[in-house]
C-alpha positions in Angstrom: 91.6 76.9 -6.3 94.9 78.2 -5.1 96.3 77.9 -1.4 99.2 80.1 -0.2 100.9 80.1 3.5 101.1 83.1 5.7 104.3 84.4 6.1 106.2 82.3 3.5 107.8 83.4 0.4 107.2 83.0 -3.5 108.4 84.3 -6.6 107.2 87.8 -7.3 106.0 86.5 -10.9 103.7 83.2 -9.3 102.4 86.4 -7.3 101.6 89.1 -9.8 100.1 86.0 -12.0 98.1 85.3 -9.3 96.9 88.8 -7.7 95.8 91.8 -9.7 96.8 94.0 -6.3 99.8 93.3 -4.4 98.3 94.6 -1.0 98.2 90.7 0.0 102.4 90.3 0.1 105.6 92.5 0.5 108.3 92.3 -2.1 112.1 91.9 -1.6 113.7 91.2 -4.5 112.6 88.6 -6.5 110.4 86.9 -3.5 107.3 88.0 -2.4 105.9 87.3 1.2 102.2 86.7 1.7 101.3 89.4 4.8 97.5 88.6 4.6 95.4 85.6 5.9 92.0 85.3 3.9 89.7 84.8 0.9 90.5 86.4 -2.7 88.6 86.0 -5.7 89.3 87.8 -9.3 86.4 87.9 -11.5 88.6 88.2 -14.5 90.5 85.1 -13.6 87.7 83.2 -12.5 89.9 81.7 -9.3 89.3 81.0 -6.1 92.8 81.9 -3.8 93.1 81.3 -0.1 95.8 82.8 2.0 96.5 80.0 5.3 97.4 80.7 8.6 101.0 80.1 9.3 99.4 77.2 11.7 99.4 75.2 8.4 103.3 75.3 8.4 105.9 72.7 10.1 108.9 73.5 11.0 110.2 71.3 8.6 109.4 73.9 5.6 106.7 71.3 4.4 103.0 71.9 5.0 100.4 70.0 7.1 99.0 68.8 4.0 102.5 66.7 3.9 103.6 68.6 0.5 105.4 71.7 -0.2 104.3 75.3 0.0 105.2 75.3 -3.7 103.2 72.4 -4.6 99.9 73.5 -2.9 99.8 76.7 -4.6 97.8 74.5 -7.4 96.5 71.6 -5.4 93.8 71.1 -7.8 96.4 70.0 -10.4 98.6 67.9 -8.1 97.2 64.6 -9.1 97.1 63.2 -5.3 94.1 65.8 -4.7 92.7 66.2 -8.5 89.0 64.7 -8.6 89.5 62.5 -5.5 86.4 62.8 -3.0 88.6 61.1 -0.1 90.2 64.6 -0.4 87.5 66.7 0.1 88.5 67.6 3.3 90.4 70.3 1.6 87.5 72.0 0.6 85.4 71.6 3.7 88.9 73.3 5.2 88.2 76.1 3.2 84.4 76.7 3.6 85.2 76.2 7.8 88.5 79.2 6.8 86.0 81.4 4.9 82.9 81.4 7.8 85.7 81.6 10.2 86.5 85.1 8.8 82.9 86.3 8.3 82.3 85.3 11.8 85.1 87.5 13.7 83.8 90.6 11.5 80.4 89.6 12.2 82.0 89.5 16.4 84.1 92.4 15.3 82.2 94.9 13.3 84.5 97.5 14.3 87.7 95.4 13.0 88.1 97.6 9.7 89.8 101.1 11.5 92.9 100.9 12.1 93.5 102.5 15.9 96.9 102.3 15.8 100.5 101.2 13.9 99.9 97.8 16.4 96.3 97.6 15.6 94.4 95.3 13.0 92.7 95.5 9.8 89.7 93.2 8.6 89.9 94.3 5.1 87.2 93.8 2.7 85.3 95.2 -0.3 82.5 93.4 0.0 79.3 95.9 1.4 77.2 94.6 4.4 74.3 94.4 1.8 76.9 92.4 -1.0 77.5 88.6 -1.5 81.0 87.5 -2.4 81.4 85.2 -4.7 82.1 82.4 -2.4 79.2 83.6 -0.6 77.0 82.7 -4.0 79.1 79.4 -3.9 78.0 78.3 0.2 74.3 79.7 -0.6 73.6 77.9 -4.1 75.4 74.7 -2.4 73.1 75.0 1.4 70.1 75.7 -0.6 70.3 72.8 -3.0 71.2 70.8 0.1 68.2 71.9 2.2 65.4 71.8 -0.9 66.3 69.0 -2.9 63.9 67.1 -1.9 61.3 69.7 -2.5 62.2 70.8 -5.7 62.3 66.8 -6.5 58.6 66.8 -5.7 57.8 69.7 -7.8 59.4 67.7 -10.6 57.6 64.5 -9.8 54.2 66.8 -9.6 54.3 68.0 -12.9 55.5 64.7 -14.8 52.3 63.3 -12.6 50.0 65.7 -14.1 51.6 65.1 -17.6 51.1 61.3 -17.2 47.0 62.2 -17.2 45.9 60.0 -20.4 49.3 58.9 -21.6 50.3 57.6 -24.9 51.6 54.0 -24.0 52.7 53.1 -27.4 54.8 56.2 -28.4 56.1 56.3 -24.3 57.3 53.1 -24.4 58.7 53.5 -28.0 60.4 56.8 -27.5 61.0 57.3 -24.0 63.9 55.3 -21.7 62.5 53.9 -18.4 64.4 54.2 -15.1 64.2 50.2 -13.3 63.5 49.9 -9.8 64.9 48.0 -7.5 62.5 45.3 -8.5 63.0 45.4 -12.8 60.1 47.3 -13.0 60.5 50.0 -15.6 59.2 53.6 -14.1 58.9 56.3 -17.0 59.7 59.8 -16.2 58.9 61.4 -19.7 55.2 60.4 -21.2 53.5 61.4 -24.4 50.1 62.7 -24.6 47.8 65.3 -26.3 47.2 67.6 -22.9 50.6 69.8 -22.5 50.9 71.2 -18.8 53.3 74.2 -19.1 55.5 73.9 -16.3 56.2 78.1 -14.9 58.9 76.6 -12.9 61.1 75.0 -15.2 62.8 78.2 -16.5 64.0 78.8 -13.3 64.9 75.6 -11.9 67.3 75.5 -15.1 69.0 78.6 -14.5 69.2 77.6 -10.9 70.8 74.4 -11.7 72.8 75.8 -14.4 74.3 77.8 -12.2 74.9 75.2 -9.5 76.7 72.6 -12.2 79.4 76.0 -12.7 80.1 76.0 -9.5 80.4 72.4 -9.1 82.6 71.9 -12.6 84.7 75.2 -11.6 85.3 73.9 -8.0 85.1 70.1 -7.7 82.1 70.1 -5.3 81.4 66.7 -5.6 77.5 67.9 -6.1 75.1 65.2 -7.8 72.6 67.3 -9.8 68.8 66.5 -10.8 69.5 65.3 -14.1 65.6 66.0 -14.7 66.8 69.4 -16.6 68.2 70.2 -19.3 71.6 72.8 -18.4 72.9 75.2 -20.0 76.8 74.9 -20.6 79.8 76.2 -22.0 79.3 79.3 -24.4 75.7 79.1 -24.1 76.2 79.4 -20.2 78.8 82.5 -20.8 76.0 83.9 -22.6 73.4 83.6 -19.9 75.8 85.5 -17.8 75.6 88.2 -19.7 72.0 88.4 -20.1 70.7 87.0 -17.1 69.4 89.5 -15.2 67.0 90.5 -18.5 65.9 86.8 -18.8 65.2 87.0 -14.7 63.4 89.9 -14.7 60.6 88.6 -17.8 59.5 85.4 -15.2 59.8 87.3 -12.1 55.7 87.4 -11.9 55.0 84.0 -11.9 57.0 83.1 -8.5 55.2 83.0 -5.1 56.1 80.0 -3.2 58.7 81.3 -0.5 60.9 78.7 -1.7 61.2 79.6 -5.9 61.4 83.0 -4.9 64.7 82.3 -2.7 65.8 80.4 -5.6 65.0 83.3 -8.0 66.5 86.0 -5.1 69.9 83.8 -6.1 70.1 83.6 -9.5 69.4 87.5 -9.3 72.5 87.7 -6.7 75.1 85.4 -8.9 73.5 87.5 -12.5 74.2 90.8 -11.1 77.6 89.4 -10.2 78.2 88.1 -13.2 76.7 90.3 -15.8 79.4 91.7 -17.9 77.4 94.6 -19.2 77.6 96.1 -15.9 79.8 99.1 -15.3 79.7 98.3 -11.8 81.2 94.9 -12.4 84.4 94.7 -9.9 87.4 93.3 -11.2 87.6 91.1 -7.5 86.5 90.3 -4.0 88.3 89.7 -0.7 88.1 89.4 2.8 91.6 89.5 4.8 93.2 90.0 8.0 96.9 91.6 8.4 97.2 89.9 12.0 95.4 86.7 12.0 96.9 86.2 15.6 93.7 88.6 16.6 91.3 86.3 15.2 92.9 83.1 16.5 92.6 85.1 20.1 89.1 85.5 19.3 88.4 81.4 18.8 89.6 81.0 21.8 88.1 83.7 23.5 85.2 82.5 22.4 85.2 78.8 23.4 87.2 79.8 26.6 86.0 83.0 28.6 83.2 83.6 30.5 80.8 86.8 30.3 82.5 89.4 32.7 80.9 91.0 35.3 81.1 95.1 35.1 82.3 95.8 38.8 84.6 98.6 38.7 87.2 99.4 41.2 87.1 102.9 42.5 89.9 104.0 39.7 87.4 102.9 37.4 89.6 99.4 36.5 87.3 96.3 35.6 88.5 92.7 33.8 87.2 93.7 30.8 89.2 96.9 30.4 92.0 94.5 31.6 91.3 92.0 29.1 90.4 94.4 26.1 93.2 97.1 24.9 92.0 99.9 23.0 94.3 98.7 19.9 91.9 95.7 19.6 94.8 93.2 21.6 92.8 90.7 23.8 95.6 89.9 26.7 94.3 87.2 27.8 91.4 84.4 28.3 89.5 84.4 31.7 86.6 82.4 33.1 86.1 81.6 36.6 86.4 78.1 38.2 86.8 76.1 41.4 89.9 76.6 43.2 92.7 74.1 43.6 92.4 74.5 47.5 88.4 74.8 48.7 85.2 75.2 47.6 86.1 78.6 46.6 86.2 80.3 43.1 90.0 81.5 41.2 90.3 82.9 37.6 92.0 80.8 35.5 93.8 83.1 32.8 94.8 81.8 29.5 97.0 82.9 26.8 96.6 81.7 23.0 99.7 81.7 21.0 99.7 81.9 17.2 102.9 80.2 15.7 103.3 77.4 13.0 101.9 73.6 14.6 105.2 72.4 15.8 106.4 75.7 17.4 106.5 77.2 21.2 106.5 80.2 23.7 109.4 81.9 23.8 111.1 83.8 26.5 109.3 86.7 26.2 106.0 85.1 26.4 106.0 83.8 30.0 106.8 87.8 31.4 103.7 88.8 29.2 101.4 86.1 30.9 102.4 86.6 34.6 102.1 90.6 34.0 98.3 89.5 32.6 97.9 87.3 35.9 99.4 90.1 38.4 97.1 92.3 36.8 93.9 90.0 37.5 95.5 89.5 41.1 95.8 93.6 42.0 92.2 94.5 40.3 90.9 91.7 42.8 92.7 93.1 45.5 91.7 96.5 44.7 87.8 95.6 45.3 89.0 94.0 48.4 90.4 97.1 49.8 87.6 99.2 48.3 85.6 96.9 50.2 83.9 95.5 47.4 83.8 92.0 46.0 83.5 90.6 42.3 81.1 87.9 43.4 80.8 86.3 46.4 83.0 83.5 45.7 86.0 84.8 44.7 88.7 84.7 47.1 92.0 85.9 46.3 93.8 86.6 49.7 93.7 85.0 53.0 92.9 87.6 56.1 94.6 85.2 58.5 98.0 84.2 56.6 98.0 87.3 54.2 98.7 84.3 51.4 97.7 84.2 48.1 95.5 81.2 46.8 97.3 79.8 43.7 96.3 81.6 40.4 96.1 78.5 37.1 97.8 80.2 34.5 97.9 78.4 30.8 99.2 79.2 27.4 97.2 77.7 24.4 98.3 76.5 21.3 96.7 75.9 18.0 98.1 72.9 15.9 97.6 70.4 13.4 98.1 66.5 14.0 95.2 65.0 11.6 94.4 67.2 8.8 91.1 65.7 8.0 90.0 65.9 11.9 87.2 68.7 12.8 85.6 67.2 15.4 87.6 66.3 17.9 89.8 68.8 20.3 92.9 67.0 20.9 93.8 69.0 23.8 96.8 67.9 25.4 99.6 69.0 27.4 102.7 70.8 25.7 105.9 71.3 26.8 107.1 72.1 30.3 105.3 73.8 33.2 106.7 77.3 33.4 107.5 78.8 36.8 107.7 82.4 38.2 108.3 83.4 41.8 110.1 86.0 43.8 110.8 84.1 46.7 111.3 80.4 45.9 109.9 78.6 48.9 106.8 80.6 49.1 103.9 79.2 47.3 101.2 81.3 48.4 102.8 84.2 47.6 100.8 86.7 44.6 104.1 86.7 42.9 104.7 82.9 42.3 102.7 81.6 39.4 102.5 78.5 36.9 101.8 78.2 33.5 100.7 75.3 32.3 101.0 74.8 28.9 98.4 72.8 25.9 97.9 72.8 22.5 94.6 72.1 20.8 93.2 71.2 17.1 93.2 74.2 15.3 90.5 72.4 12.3 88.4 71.8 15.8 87.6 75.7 16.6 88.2 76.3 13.1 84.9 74.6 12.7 83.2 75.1 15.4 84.0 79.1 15.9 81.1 79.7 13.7 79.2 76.5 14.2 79.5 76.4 17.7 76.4 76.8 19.6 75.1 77.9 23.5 74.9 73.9 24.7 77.6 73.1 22.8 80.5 75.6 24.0 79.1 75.1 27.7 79.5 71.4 26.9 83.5 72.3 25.7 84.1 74.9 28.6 83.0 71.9 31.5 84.9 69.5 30.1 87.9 71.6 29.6 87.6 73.7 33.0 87.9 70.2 34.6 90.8 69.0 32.7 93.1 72.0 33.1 91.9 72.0 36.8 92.6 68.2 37.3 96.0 68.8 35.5 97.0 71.3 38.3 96.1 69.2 40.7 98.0 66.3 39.5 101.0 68.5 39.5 100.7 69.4 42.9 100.3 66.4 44.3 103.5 64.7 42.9 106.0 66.2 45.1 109.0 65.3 42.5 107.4 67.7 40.0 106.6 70.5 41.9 108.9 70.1 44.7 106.1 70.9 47.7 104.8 68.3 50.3 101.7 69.9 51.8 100.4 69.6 55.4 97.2 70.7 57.1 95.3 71.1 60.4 92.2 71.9 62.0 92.2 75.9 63.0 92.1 76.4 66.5 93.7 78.8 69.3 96.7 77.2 68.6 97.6 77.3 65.0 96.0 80.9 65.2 99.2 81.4 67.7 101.4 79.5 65.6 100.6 81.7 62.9 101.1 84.8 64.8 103.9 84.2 66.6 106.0 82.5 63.1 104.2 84.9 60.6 107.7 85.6 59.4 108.8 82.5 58.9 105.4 81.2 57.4 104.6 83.8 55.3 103.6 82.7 51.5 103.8 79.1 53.1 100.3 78.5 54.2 96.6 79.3 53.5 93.4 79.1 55.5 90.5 77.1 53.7 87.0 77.9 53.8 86.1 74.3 55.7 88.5 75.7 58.6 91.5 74.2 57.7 95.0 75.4 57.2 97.4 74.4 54.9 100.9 74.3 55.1 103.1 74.1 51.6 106.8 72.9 52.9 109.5 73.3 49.7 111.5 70.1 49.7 114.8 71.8 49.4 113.9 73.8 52.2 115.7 72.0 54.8 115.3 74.6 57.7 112.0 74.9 57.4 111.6 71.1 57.6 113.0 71.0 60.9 110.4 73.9 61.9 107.6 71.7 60.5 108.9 68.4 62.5 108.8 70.8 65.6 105.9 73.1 65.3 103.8 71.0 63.0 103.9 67.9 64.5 100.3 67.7 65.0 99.4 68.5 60.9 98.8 65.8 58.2 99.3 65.1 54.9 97.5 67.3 52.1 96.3 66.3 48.8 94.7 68.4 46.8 91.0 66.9 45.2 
């Protein structure tokens, strides 16, 4: 197995050694880039190459894996990782890399045209109907996992019927006994006149065979039913040659659901392998040029809710918004409790795709609040088509005019614990980013926040393709309350966000108050759905503080809950 980084550089000669194409890099000069994230396998070579996410990266030039780009090109011959099972994180990694793949082109089965020069390519010359041969690898390795204990009691059914009339005194003198627990000798072989032929065993060695390849090629760590006798080395080349034949003469005698999986296998890895096919490809892959699309779809995918197809009367809906016709997903959305009432707010995400220790720049924060401006105008559009998304969704205020606040977030994918997949590890990155047109107005549609979080990238690396219904719900709750909660902290420490929040029952006279200082309170107070309005004072906004210990003396102290 060979593991190269996204993005980085290596000698052109490591390269061509290692590719028989050079689709999967860009040269300059002596260095050769690796442009592709993915899976490659070369049937001549009889090695197994990953291509990494940049994610895998530190800013330091060294990898998460604590060792150089250089030295994990052959990890499997750097003596920390050779033939250590502690390590075999490394190749769960990769399994959880590969499915992660086959699951955005199973999501994406469109994601091989290319619709434009921004657009991406899931590249692969592997048919629908074709297994790669890591494919044969995961399906020899599930099945043994799943019917080992079967194909055990097939075993243990025909020594049972062998052991009918047994010849104690040429067993004992010619056979080894296994001991239990107990000393007491158990014999798996037995001699006697009456032969059972067992139909099954041709297989199950071929099967097996087949398995122990894998397992000696790759370092699976797989303990194997020493019951058979396997074919190896040279005589195992030769079985790859002639395979199919050999197949083909026991096919009849298999009708148990079960063999005839088995059998279906072997006939998969034989075609694969059989040399004296013209057919035979020189090598496999599965790649993606902009692996930032796929990250955006484990997000999506643990993050946004199904979208309702309510159109304004231009014929503008969220998921128009939210898909581009270049295959770009803007943003994440799912709808959640506001930070003010009992009313509903989408909270609209952005992942970002950069190496673990790296952040948003500039550019990023102008994307995100055109994304949220976006979700704010289509919601305003219904309003003034007289429609509404839902009946919970309120985005603007008749009696102020304000704006409820929009959550904004960026999410980042990153790497603390390499041998972690099951925990999240969401937390809080960098500084809260601000955008606003007029400073002291904080219910105004053009002042937003972005909060900003990173999460586990071996977590939805995982669970993208594992992940089920119950499951992501279980993620979304739990994470819908913590960004929420987060907000909400934030507002309510006054030295962060610099706002000190009042409210008051609505009656004739705040309705007066309102009307007669719209001006002057304009973006700087909403009215709840409980009857309440709130009043968000700036603390450097000294004038306005002597309006509120004038006018507002009647109000009281907001937190938000």
């Amino acid at each position: 197995m060979k593991i190269l980084i996204e993005g980085e550089g290596y000698h052109i000669k490591i390269l061509r050694n290692i590719f028989d194409d050079p689709k999967f890099y860009t040269q300059n000069g002596e260095i050769g880039v690796i442009t592709s994230v993915g899976y490659y396998h070369s049937h001549i070579k009889n090695e197994l190459v990953y291509m990494l996410p940049k994610v895998y990266m530190r800013d330091n030039n060294k990898t998460i894996f604590d060792i150089s780009k250089d030295e994990l090109i052959d990890i499997e011959q750097n003596e920390t990782f050779k033939h250590k099972a502690e390590y075999n994180w490394i190749r769960q990694m990769s399994i959880y890399f590969y499915n992660s793949l086959t699951e955005f082109r199973r999501r994406n089965p469109k994601s091989n045209i290319v619709q434009s020069s921004l657009s991406y390519n899931l590249n692969s010359n592997i048919g629908t109907k074709e297994y790669s041969y890591l494919d044969l690898v995961l399906a020899f390795v599930n099945f043994h996992k799943k019917n080992k204990r079967y194909i055990l009691y097939r075993h243990v059914d025909y020594i049972s019927k062998q052991a009918k009339k047994p010849n104690w005194n040429k067993t004992i003198r010619k056979s080894i006994p296994l001991l239990t627990n107990d000393n007491k000798p158990f014999y798996t072989i037995y001699r006697n006149k009456k032969k059972v032929v067992n139909n099954e065993e041709e297989l199950l060695v071929y099967f097996f065979s087949i398995l122990n390849n894998f397992n000696e090629e790759h370092n699976l760590y797989i303990n194997i039913d020493k019951s058979y006798e396997l074919i190896k080395g040279n005589k195992f080349k030769s079985l790859q040659k002639t395979g199919l034949s050999k197949l083909k003469k026991i096919k009849h005698r298999y009708f148990n659901d079960t063999l005839k999986r088995m059998y279906h296998l072997c006939e998969l890895y034989f075609s694969q392998t059989d040399t004296a096919s013209l057919a035979k490809k020189k090598e496999d892959f599965l790649c993606v040029n902009n692996y930032n699309l796929v990250f955006e779809d484990m997000i999506d995918k643990l993050f946004s809710d199904k979208l309702i197809k309510k159109e304004t009367n231009d014929g503008v809906s969220l998921k128009k918004l939210k898909y581009n016709d270049d295959g770009k997903i803007i943003d994440h959305i799912y709808e959640h409790n506001s930070l003010l009432d009992t009313t509903n707010i989408f909270y609209i995400g952005d992942s970002k795709y950069y190496k673990s220790d790296s952040s948003a720049g500039k550019v990023s924060k102008y994307k995100q609040f055109t994304y949220a401006k976006n979700v704010i105008q289509y919601n305003i559009d219904l309003l003034n088509d007289k429609k509404e998304y839902n009946g919970n969704i309120r985005y603007r205020d008749d009696l102020t005019e304000g704006y409820d606040i929009t959550p904004n977030f960026f999410i980042y994918g990153y790497i603390d614990d390499k041998t972690d997949f099951e925990n999240d590890r969401i937390e809080q990155k960098g500084e809260i980013v601000k955008s606003f047109h007029f400073k002291n107005r904080l219910f105004d549609r053009d002042t937003l926040f972005v909060h900003q979080y990173k999460i586990n990238f071996l977590y939805i690396l995982k669970n993208y393709s594992q992940f089920n219904n119950v499951k992501v719900e279980k993620f979304r709750t739990k994470t819908k309350k913590l960004f929420r909660d987060k907000f909400i902290n934030y507002f309510n420490d006054s030295s962060a966000c610099n706002y000190v929040f009042y409210s008051s029952e609505i009656n004739t006279n705040v309705r007066i108050l309102v009307d007669t200082n719209f001006k002057l309170l304009n973006g700087k107070c909403f009215s709840l759905k409980d009857n309440r309005l709130i009043v968000a004072v700036n603390t450097n906004d000294v004038d306005f503080d002597r309006f509120r210990e004038k006018k507002l003396n009647n109000f009281t102290k907001f937190s938000f809950t």
